[in-house]
MARTIDO-209444 format. One record per residue (C-alpha): residue in three letters; z, y, x. Coordinates in steps of 0.2 Angstrom, whole numbers, plus 2048, in hexadecimal, padded with zeros to 3 digits. Each point is the difference from the previous one (the first is absolute). Last residue first. Example, Ala and Ser with C-alpha at 12.3 -4.5 7.8 and 13.67 -1.06 7.14 Angstrom:
REM MARTIDO-209444
SER8247FB844ALA8037EF7FA
END
This chain:
REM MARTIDO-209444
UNKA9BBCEE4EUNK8107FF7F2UNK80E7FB80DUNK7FE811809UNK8078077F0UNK80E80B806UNK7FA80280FUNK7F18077FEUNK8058087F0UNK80E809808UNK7F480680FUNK7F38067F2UNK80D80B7F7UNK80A806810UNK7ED805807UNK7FF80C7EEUNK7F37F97F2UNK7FC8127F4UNK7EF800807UNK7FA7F27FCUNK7F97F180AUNK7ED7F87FDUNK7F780A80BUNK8097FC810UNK80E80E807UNK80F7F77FBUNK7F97EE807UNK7FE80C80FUNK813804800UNK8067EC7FDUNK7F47FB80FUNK80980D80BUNK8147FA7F9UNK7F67EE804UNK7FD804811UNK812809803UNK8087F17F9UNK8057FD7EFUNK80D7F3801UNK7FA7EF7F2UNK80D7F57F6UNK7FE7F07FAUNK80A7FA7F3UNK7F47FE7F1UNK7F07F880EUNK8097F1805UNK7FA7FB811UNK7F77F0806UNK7F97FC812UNK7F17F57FFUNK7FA808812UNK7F08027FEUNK7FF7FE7EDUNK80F80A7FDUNK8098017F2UNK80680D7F5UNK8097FD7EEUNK7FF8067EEUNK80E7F77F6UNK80C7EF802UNK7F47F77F8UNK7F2806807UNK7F380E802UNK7F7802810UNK7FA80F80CUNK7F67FA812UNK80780A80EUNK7F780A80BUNK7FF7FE812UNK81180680BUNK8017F080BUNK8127FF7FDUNK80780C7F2UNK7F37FC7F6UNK7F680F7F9UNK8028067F0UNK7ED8097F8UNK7FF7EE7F6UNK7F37F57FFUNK7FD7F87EEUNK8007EC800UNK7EF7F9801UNK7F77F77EFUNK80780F7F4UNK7FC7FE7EFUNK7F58057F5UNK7FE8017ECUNK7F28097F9UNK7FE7F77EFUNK7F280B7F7UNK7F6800813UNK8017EB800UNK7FC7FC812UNK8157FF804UNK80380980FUNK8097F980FUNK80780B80EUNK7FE7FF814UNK80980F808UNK7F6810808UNK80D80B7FAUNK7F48047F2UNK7FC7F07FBUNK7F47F2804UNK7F87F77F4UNK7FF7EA7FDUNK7FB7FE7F0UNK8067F57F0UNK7F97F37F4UNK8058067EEUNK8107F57F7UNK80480F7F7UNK813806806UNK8037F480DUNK7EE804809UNK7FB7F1806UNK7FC7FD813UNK7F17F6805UNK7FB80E809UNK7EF80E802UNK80080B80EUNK7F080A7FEUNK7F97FD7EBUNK7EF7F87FEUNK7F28077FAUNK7F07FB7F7UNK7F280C7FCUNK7F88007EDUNK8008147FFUNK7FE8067EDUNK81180B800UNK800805810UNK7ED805800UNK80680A7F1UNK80C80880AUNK7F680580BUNK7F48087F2UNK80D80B7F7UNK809807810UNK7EF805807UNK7FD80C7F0UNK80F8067FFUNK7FF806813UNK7F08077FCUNK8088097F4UNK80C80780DUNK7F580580DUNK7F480B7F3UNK8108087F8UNK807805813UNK7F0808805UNK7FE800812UNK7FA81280BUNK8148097FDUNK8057FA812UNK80D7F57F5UNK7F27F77F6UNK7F47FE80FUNK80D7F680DUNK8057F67EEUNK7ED7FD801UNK7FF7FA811UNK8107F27FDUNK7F57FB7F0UNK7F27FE80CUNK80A7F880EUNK8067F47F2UNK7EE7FA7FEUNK7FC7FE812UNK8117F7804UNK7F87F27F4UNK80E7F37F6UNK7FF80C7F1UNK7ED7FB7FFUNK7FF7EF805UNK80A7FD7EFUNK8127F9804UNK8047ED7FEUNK7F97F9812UNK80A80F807UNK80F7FA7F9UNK7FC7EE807UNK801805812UNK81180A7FEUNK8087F37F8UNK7FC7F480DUNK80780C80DUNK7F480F807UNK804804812UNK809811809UNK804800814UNK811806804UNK8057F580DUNK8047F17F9UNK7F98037EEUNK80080D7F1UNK7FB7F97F0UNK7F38027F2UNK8017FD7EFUNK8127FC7FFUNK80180F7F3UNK80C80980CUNK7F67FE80FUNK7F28097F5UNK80B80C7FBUNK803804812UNK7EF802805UNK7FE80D7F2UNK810809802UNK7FA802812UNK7EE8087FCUNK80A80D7F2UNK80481080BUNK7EF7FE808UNK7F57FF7F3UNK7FC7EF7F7UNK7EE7F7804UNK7F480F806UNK7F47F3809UNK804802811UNK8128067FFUNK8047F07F8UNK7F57F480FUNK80B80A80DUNK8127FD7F5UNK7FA7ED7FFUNK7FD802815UNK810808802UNK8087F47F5UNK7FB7F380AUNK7F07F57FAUNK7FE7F0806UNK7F77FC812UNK7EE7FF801UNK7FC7ED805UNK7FF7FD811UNK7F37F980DUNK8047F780EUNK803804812UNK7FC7F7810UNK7FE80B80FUNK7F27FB80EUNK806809810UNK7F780580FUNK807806812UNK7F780B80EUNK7F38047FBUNK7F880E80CUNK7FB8107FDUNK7EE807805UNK7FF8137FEUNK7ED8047F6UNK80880E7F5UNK810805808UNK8147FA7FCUNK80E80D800UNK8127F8808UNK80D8017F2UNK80580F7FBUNK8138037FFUNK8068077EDUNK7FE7EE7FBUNK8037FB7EEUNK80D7F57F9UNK80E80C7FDUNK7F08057F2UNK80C8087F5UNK811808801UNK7FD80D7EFUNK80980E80CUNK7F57FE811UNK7F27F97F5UNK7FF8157F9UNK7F7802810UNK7FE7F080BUNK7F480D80AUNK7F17F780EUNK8057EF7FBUNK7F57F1806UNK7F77F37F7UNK7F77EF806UNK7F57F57F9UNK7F67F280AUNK7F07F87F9UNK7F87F0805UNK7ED7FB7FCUNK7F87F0804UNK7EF80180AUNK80A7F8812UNK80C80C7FEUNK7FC8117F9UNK80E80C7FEUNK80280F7F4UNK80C80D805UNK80980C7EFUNK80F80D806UNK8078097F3UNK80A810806UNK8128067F7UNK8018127F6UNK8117FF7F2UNK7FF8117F9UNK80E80B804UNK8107FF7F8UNK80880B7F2UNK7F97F97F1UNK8097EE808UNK8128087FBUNK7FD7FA7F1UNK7FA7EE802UNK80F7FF80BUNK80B8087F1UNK7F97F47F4UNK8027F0809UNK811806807UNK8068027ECUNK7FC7F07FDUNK80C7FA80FUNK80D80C7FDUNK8007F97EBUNK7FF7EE807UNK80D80380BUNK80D8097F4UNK7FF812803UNK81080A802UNK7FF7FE813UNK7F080C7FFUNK80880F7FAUNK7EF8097FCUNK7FF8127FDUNK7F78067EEUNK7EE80A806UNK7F67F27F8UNK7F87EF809UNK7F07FD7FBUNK7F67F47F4UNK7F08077FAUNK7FC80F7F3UNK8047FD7EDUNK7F68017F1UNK7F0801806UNK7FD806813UNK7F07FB807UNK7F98117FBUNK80D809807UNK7FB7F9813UNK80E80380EUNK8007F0808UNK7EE80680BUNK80D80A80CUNK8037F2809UNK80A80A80EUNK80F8037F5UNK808811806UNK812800801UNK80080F80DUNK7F37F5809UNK80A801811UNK8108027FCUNK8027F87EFUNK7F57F2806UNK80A7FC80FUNK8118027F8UNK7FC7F37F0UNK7F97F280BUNK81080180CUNK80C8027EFUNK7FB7F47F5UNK8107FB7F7UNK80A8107FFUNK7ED80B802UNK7FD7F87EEUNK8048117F6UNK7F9809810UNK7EE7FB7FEUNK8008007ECUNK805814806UNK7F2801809UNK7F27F97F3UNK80580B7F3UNK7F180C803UNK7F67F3801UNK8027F97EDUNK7F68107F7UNK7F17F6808UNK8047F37F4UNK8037ED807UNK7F57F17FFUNK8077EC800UNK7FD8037EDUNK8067F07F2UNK8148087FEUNK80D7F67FAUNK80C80280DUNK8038167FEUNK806808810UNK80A7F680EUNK814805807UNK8078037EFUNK80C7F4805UNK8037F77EDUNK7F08047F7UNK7F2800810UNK8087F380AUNK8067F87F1UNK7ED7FE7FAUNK7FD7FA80FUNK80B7F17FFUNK7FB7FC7EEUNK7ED802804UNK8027F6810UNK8097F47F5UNK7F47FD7F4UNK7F07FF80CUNK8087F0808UNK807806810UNK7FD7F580EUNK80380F80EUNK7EE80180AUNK7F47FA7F5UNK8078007EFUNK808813805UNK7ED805805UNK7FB7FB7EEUNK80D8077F8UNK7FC81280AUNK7EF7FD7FCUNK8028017EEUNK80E80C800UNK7F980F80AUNK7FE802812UNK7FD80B80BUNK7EE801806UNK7FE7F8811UNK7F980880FUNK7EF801808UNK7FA7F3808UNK7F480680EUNK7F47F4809UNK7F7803813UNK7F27F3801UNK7FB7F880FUNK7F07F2800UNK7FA7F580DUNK7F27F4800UNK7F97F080BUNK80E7FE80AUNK7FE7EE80AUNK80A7F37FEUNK8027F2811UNK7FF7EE7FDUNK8107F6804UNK7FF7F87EEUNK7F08067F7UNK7F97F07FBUNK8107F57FDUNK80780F7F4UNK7EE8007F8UNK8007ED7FDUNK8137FF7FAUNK7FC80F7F2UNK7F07F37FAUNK80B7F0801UNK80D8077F7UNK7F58067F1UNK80780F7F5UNK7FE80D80CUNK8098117FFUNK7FB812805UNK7F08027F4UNK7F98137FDUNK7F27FC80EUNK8077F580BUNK811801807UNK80A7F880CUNK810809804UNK80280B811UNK812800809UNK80480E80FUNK80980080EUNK7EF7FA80AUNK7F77F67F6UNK80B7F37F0UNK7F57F67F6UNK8037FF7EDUNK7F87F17F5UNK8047FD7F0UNK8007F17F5UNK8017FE7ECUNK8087EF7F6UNK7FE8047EFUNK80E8037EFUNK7FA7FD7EFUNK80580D7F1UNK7FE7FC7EEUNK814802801UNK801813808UNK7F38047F7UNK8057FA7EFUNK811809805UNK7F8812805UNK7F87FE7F0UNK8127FF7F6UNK80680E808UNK7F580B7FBUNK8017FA7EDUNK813803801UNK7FC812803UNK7F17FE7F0UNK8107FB7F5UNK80C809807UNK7F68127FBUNK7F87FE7EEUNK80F7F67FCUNK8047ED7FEUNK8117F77FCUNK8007EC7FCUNK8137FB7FBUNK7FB7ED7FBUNK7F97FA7EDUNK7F17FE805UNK7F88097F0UNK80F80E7FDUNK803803814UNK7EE805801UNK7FE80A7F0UNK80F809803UNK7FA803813UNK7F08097F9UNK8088087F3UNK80E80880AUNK7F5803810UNK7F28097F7UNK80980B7F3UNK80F80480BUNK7F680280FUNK7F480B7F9UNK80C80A7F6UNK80A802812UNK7F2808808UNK7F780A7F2UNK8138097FEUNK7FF803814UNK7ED808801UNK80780B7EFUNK80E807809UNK7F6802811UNK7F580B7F4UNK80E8087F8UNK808805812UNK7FB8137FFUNK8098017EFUNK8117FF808UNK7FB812807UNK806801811UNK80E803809UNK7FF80B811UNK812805804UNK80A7EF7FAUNK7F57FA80DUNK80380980CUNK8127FC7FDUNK7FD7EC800UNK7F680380FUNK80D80780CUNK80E7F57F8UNK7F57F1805UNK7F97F37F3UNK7EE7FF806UNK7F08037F9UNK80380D7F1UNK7FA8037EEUNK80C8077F4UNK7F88007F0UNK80380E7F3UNK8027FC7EBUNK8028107F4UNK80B7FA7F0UNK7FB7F57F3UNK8077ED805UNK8017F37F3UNK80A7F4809UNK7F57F2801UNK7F280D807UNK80B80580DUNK8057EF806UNK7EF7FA7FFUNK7F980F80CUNK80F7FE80DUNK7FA7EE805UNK7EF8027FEUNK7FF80D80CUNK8097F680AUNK7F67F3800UNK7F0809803UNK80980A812UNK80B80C802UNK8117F67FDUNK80A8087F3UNK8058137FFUNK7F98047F0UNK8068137FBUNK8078037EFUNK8018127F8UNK80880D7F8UNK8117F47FEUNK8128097F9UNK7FC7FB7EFUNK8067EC805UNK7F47F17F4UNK7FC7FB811UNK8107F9805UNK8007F57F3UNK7EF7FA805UNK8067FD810UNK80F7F57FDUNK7F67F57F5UNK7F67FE80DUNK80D7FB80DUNK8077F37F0UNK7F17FA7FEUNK7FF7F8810UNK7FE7EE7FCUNK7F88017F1UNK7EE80A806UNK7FE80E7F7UNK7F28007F2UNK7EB804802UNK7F37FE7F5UNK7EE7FC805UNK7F58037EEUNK7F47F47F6UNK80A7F0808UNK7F67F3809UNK8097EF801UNK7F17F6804UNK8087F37F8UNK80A7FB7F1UNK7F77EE7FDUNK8047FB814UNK8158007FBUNK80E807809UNK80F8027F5UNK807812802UNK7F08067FAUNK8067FB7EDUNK80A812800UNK7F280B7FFUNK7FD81180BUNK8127FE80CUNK7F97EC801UNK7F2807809UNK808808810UNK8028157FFUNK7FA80780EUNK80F80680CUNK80D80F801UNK80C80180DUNK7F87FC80EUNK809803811UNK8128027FCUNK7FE8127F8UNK80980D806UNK8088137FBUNK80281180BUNK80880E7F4UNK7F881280AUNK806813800UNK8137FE800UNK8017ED808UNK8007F07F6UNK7FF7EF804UNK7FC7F27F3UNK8037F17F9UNK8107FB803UNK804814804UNK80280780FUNK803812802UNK7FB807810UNK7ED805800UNK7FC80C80FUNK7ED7FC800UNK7FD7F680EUNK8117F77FDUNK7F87FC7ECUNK7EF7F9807UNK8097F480EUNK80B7F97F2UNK7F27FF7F3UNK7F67F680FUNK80F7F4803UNK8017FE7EAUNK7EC7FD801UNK7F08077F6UNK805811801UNK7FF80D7EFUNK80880F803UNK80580B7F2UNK7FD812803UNK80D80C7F8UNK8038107F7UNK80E80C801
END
């Protein structure tokens, strides 16, 4: 009988895959059932080959072998998980296949994912995609119903191959030809580069900035308070002028001059899609952008309870309504008052009925909750408190509009204008579920008449002064990337994160993001051009073109050539000074070099010799530990002495052995142990007796 072979991009997806389809019989590599043999990869697989693969002598990095331009983009699997596709291509060589189906992520990546590893092992057979927006049982099945021809995804192919030839050719030669000439780990791309340029301006603002002394005056008639205003100014920057209208019209008596009512609708929010929900998540939650991605990504992978993360539409298909109820009752567990009201009244009928818009629907339609039931306890609290922001933006469709009254008076008082602002809610709407505008008044205050004469009856001069714009969050940074086409959304977090990494930028108190000295001098190093959002946007722009069939993949990449060849000639002829960030007196033992100050992984302080062909490093900060003191339960710093590897704790200064201790798994570590087991990284073939016996057995080792 003949077989599909299924392709997934994850071991925990494969898993899901293979139940769905009534696959039994797991194998390291792979589970099989009677009609279907459901394999993994581990992410990518395959990668672009890096120049020393084309001629040995690239290994050494020298200015006099670059641009590295190679006629033709090969590919070879990546080293540290060989072994998985070694296991797949075996498999492949099976008689029993008619066919492979993708079943990675639906989106460029992917694509591109799935696309390598069949081209590396030389694939003939008919190729079908399974394209699908959530991971559900329900969808996963009609899925498996309504393939379609591989071949309708060879544009989005093509858009993901440009992608990653762009970034290798650009960003490798560009940052070799960096590092070679200062002689100091200098990275730059087509996208990080002009992000860290965005950041960078909002520093020279925020340092050419020079804060003033403002005044303004408010006086308070009847129950209600009027602000100074004249013509579009509403601040004074001369004390003795605000004073000498606060003096002249004290005790005096306002008179209306003009009223104005407006009635106002807001209609409801669209649901959201990854950008904005990162960006709300910022705001509201602190999350960086990585780990509302991470998070979210186990809401949808893990739970099942939200459809596909990566997705750039905050739009739905029409064919989406009739769904709509059964969303309803999948979350009724959790929100039960808000879910019984709209099924029985609107029959689970979303009153914004503008959502549904297939032509604003790419890839992928907005975030939503699926039809999978929610067991809300099982959710940690930053995964119960993402998954509230989506639901409540959700479950806003079904709410009225929000209609509340403006109220505008304009006073006169003595010739100087005031003006009072007030608002009052006529329906809260779809406020009632997204808890805004608490503030507002739902009571009208006492109406106010041309001509009506209100007395002063207190006046107030407020000092203030002027401040600089604050720095960047990421939800700003994310806003500013969106704007101009930097990244997609799957990739804006790696991006900001690669930057912390490379010490280019870094993350402060409170989450707001500002260049380092490194940061700053990169940007003097890198042609204007690459540094410009406007340009990347372009190449961003085309990729869009390329995978919509209207881009022409040969025409991008040639430019691409092109562009390579003359930044790195700037490099090379560039007179431009640098200094290296976190420069000691230390010597390296090994060479003698001067060595650097870096941070590690872990966050520890390490030293790194300056000369690249030496590479020795050494940690500054003992390494932190995942054991806790038995005390005041903080993490213990690891050391090596004489009498072996040790804890101790810097708190505390408690010391314990590490050979002879001993560990009880408890029910919260028996519950970590079973995720670990169902992460992307852990085979099949582990059992929870394995992984329990390796925990404690080699707790020592962490």
């Amino acid at each position: 009988m003949a077989k599909s072979l299924v392709l997934a991009e994850k071991p925990s997806v494969a898993r899901e895959i293979a139940r769905v389809l009534g696959c039994r019989n797991v194998s390291k590599s792979y589970i099989e059932g009677n009609h279907y043999v459901v394999t993994w990869a581990l992410g990518h697989l395959i990668e672009l080959k890096m120049p020393e693969d084309y001629d040995g002598r690239y290994k050494t990095w020298r200015m006099e072998d670059l641009p590295i331009i190679p006629e033709k983009m090969e590919i070879k699997p990546i080293k540290q998980t060989s072994g998985q596709f070694r296991s797949i291509r075996q498999l492949a060589t099976r008689k029993d296949f008619s066919e492979l189906i993708i079943a990675t992520d639906a989106g460029r990546e992917g694509e591109l994912v799935a696309r390598w590893i069949i081209e590396k092992i030389n694939w003939r057979k008919p190729v079908k995609r399974l394209w699908i927006s959530s991971q559900t049982d329900r969808a996963i099945t009609e899925g498996f119903k309504n393939l379609k021809p591989a071949s309708d995804f060879d544009k989005l192919y093509r858009s993901a191959v440009c992608r990653s030839e762009a970034d290798w050719l650009i960003g490798l030669n560009i940052s070799r030809a960096l590092t070679t000439k200062y002689n100091d780990s200098l990275s730059a791309g087509r996208v990080q580069t002009p992000t860290l340029s965005m950041i960078l301006e909002r520093e020279k603002r925020i340092h050419a900035f020079r804060p003033e002394p403002y005044w303004t005056i408010q006086v308070q008639v009847g129950e209600y308070t009027a602000n100074w205003q004249r013509g579009n100014q509403t601040r004074l920057f001369d004390q003795k002028e605000a004073e000498a209208i606060a003096r002249r019209i004290k005790s005096q008596c306002a008179t209306v001059q003009k009223t104005e009512t407006k009635r106002k609708t807001e209609r409801q929010p669209l649901p959201y899609d990854l950008t904005e929900l990162q960006r709300d998540a910022n705001r509201h939650l602190g999350f960086s952008a990585k780990k509302t991605l991470n998070v979210l990504q186990n809401l949808y992978e893990h739970y099942k309870i939200v459809t596909y993360p990566r997705t750039d539409s905050r739009y739905l298909t029409r064919d989406i309504a009739a769904t709509m109820p059964e969303r309803l009752k999948a979350i009724s567990s959790v929100y039960g008052e808000e879910t019984r009201q709209i099924l029985h009244r609107q029959k689970g009928k979303a009153l914004a009925d503008f959502v549904y818009n297939d032509s604003k629907v790419g890839d992928h339609h907005a975030l939503i909750p699926t039809e999978e039931p929610v067991f809300i306890n099982d959710l940690s609290i930053d995964e119960r408190n993402l998954y509230d922001m989506i639901i409540t933006r959700f479950l806003a469709l079904f709410y009225p509009e929000y209609q509340y009254e403006t109220r505008k008076a304009i006073l006169d008082a003595d010739g100087e204008t005031f003006i009072i602002r007030d608002s009052v809610i006529i329906n809260p709407g779809f406020h009632l579920i997204t808890r805004q505008d608490k503030e507002q008044n739902s009571r009208p205050k006492a109406s106010l008449n041309k001509g009506q004469a209100l007395s002063i009856s207190k006046t107030d001069i407020l000092q203030q002064m002027t401040e600089p714009p604050a720095r960047l969050s990421e939800a700003d940074l994310l806003t500013q990337m969106e704007k101009f086409g930097l990244g997609t959304p799957a990739t804006r977090a790696d991006i900001i994160e690669k930057l912390i990494q490379s010490e280019a930028i870094e993350r402060n108190a409170g989450g707001r993001l500002s260049t380092t000295s490194k940061g700053k001098q990169l940007i003097d190093l890198v042609n204007p051009e690459l540094k410009s959002p406007e340009l990347t946007s372009r190449w961003e722009l085309e990729l869009e073109n390329i995978a919509k069939g209207t881009g022409n993949p040969s025409k991008f990449i040639e430019n691409i050539r092109e562009q390579t060849q003359q930044l790195v000639a700037e490099v090379k002829d560039s007179d431009q000074d640098y200094k290296i960030q976190n420069l000691t007196a230390t010597k390296c033992p090994e060479c003698g070099s001067l060595m650097k100050e870096s941070r590690d992984r872990d966050g520890g302080r390490v030293l790194v010799c300056t000369n690249r062909s030496c590479g020795f490093r050494k940690r500054k900060d003992p390494k932190i530990s995942n054991h806790r003191c038995p005390h005041c339960h903080k993490k213990m710093e690891l050391h090596k002495g004489k009498a072996g590897v040790y804890f101790q704790c810097r708190n505390c200064g408690i010391v314990e052995k590490a050979e002879k201790m001993e560990k009880k798994a408890d029910k919260r570590e028996t519950r970590h142990l079973m995720n670990k087991m169902n992460s992307s990284n852990e085979d099949f073939g582990s059992s929870l007796a394995d992984a329990l016996k390796a925990a404690l057995g080699n707790d020592t080792q962490k």
